[in-house]
N, CA, C and O atoms as CSV, one atom per row, in Angstrom:
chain,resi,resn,atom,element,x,y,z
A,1,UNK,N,N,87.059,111.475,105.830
A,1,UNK,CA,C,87.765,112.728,105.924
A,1,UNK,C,C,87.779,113.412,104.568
A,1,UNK,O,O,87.841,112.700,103.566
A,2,UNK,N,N,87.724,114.816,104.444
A,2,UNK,CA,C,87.853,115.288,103.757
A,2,UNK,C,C,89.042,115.892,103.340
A,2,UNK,O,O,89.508,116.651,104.189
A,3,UNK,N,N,89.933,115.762,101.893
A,3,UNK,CA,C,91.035,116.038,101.511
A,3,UNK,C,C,90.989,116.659,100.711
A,3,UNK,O,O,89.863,116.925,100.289
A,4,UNK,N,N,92.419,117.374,99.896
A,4,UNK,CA,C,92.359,118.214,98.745
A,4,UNK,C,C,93.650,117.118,97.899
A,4,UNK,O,O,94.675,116.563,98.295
A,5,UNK,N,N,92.881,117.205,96.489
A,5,UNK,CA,C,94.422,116.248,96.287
A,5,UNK,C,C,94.758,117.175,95.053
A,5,UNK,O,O,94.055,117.684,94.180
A,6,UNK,N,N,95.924,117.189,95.289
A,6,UNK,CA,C,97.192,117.928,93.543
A,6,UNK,C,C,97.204,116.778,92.909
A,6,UNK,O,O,97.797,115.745,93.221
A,7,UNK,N,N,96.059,117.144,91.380
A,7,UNK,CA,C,96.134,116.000,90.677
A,7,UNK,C,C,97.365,116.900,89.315
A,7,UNK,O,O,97.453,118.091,89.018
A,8,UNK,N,N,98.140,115.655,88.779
A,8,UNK,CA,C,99.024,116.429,87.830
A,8,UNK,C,C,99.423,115.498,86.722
A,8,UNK,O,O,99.677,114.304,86.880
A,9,UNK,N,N,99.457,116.226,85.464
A,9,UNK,CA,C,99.412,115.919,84.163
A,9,UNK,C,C,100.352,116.236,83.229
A,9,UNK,O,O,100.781,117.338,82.890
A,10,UNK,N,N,100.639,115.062,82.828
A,10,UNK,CA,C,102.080,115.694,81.383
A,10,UNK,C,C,101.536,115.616,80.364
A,10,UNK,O,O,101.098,114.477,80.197
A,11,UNK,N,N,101.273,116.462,79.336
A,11,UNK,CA,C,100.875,116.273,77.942
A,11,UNK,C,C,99.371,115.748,78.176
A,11,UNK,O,O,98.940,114.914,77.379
A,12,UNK,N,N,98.494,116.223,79.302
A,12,UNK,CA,C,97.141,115.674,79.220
A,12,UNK,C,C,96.984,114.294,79.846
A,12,UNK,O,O,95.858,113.798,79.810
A,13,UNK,N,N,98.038,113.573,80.452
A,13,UNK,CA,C,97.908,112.122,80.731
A,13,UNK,C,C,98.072,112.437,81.751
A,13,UNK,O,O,98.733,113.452,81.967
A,14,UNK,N,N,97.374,111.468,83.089
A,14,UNK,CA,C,97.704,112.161,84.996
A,14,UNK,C,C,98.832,111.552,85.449
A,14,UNK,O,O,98.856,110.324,85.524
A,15,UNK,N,N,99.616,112.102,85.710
A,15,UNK,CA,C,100.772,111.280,86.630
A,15,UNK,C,C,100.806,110.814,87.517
A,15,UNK,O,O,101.570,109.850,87.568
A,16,UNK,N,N,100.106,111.134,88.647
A,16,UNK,CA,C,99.635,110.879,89.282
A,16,UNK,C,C,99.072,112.204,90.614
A,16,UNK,O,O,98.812,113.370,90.315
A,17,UNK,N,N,99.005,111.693,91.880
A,17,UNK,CA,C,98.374,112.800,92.857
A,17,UNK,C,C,98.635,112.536,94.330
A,17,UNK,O,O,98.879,111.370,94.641
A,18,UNK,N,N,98.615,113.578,95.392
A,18,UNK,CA,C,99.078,113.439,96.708
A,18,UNK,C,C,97.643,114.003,96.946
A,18,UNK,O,O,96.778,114.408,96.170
A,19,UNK,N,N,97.712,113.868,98.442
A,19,UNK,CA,C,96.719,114.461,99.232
A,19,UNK,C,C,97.338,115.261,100.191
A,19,UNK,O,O,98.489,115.059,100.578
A,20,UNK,N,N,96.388,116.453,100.717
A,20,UNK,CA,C,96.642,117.535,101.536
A,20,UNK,C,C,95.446,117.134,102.761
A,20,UNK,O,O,94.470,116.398,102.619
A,21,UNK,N,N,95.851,117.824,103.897
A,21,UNK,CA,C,94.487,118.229,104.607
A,21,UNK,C,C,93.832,119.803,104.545
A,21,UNK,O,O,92.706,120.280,104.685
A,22,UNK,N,N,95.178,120.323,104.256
A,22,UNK,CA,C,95.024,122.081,104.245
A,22,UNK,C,C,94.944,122.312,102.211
A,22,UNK,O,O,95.557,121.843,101.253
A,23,UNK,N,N,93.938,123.189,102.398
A,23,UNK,CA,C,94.185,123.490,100.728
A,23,UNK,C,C,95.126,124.653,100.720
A,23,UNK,O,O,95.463,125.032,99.598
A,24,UNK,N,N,95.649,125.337,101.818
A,24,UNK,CA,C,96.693,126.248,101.384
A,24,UNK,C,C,98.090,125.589,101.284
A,24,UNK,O,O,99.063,126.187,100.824
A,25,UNK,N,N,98.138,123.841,101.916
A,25,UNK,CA,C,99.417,123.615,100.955
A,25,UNK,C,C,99.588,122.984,99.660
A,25,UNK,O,O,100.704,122.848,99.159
A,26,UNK,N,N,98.104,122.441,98.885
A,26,UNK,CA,C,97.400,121.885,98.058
A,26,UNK,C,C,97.797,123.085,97.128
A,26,UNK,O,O,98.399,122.758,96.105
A,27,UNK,N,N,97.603,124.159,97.282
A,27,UNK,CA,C,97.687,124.804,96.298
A,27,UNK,C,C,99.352,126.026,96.213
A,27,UNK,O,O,99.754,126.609,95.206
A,28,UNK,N,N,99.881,126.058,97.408
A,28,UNK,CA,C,101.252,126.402,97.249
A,28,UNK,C,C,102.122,125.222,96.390
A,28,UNK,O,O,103.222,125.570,95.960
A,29,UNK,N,N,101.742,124.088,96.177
A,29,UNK,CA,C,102.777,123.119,95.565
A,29,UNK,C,C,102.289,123.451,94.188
A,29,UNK,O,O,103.077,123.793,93.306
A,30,UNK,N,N,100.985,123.353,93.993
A,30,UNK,CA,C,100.179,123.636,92.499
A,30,UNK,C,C,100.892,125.036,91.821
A,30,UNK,O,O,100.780,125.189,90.605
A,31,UNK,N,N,101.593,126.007,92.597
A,31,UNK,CA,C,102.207,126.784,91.956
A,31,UNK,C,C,103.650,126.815,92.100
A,31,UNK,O,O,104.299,127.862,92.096
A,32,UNK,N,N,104.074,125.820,92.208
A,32,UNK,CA,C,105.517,125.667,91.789
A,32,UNK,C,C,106.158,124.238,90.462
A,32,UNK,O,O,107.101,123.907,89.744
A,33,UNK,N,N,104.374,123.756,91.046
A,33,UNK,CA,C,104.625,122.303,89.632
A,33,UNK,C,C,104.134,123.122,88.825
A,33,UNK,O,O,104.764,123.215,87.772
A,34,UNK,N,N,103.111,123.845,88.937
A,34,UNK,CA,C,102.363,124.207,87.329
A,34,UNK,C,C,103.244,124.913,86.320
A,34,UNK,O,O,104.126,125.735,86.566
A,35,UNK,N,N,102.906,124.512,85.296
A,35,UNK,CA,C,103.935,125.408,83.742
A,35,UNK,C,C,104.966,124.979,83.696
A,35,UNK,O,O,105.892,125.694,83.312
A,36,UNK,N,N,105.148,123.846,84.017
A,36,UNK,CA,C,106.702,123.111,84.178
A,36,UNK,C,C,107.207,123.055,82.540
A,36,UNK,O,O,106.341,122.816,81.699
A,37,UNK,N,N,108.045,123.187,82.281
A,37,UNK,CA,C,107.653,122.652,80.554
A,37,UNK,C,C,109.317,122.231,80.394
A,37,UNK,O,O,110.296,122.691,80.982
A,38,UNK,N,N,109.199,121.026,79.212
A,38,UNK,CA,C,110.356,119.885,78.969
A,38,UNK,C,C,110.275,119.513,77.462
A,38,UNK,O,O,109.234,119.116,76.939
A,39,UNK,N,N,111.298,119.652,76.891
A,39,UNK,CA,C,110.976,119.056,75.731
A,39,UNK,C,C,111.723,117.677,75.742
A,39,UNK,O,O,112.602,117.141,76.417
A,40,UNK,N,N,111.129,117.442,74.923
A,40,UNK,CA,C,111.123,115.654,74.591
A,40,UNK,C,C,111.965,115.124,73.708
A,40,UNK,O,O,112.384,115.823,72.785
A,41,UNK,N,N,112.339,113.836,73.843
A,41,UNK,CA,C,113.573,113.672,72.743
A,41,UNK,C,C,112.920,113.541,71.070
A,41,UNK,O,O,113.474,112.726,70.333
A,42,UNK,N,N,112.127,114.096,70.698
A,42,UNK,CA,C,111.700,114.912,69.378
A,42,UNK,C,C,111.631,116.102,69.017
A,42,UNK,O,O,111.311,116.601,67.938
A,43,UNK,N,N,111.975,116.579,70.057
A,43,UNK,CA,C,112.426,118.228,70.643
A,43,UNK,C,C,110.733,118.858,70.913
A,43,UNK,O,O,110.509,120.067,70.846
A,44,UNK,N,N,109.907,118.089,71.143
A,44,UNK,CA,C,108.915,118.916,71.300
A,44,UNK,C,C,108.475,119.528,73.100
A,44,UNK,O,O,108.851,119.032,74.163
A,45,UNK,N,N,107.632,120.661,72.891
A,45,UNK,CA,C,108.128,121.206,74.289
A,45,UNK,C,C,106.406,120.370,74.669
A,45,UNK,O,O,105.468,120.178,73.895
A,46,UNK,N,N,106.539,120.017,76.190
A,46,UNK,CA,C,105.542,119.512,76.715
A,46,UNK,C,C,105.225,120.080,78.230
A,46,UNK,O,O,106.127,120.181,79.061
A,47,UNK,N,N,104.256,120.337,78.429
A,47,UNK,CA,C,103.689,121.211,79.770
A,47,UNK,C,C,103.314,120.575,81.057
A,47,UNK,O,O,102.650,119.571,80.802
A,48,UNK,N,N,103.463,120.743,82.328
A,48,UNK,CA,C,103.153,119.911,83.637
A,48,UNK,C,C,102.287,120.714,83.668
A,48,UNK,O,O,102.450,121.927,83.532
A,49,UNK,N,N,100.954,119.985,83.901
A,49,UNK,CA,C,99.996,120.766,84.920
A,49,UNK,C,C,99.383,120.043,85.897
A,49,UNK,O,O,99.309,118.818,85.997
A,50,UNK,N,N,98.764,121.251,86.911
A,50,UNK,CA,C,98.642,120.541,88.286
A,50,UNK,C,C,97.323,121.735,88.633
A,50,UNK,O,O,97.220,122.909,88.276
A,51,UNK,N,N,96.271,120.735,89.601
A,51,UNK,CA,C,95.424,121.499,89.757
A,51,UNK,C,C,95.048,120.661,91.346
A,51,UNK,O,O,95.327,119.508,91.676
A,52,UNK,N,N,94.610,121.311,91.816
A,52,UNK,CA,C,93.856,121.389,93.038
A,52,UNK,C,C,92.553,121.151,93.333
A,52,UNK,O,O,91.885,122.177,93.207
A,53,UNK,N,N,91.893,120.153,93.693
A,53,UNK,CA,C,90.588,119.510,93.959
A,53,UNK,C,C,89.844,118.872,95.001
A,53,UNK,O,O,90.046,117.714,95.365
A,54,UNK,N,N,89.217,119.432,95.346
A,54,UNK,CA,C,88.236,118.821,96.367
A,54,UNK,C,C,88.197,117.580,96.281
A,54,UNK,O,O,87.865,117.283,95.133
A,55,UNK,N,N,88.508,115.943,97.436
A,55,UNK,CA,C,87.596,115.149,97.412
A,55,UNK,C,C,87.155,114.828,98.529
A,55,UNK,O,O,87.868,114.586,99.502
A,56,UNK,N,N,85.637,114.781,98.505
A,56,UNK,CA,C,84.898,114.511,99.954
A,56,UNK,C,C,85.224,113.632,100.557
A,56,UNK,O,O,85.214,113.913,101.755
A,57,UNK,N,N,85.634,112.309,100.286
A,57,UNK,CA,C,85.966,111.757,101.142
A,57,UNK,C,C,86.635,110.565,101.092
A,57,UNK,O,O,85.939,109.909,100.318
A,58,UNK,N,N,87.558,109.865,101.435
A,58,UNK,CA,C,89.136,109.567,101.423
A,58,UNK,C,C,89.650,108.470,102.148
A,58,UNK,O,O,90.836,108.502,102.476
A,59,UNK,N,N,89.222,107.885,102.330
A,59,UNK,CA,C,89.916,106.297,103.514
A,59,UNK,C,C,91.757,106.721,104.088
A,59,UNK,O,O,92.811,106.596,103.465
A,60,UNK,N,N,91.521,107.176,105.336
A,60,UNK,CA,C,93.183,107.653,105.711
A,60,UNK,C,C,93.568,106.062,105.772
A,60,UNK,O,O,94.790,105.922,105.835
A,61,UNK,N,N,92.910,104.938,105.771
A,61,UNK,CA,C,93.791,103.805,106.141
A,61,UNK,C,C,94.421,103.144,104.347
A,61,UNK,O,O,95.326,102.357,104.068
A,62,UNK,N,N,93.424,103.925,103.455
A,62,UNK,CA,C,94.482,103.091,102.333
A,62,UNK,C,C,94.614,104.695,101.605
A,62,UNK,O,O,94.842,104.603,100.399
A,63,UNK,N,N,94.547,105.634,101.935
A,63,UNK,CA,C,95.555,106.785,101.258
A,63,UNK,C,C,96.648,107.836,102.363
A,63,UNK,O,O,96.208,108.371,103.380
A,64,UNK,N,N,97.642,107.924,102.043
A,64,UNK,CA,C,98.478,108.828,102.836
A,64,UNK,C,C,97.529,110.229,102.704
A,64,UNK,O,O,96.848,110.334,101.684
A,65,UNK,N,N,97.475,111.290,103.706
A,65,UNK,CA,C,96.708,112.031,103.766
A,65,UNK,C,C,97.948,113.241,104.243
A,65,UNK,O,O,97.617,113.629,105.364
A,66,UNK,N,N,99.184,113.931,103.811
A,66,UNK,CA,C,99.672,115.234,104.378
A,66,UNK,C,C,99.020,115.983,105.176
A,66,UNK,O,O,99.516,117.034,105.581
């Protein structure tokens, strides 16, 4: 099966990612995580990002698939 997964990143490191079947909800979540920003207990400010990606193809028996 083919999925879209919201992969997402703090400071460049992946946090991790969900899967969609529809990319229009793949990418409605991508604009409410993206530009998240937090600063850190050094006071520095740090950015969420989240992007939206094609992957061809996906095992529904070992990934949850939305």
């Amino acid at each position: 099966m083919t999925a879209f997964a919201l992969a997402c990143y703090l400071g460049g490191m992946a946090q991790g990612s969900i899967y969609f079947k529809s990319v229009a909800d793949c990418i409605y979540y991508t604009k409410y995580l993206n530009e998240q920003q937090y600063k850190n207990d050094t006071g520095q400010t740090i950015t969420y990002e989240c992007i939206c990606k094609l992957v061809p193809q996906v095992n529904e028996e070992k990934v949850r698939v939305y």
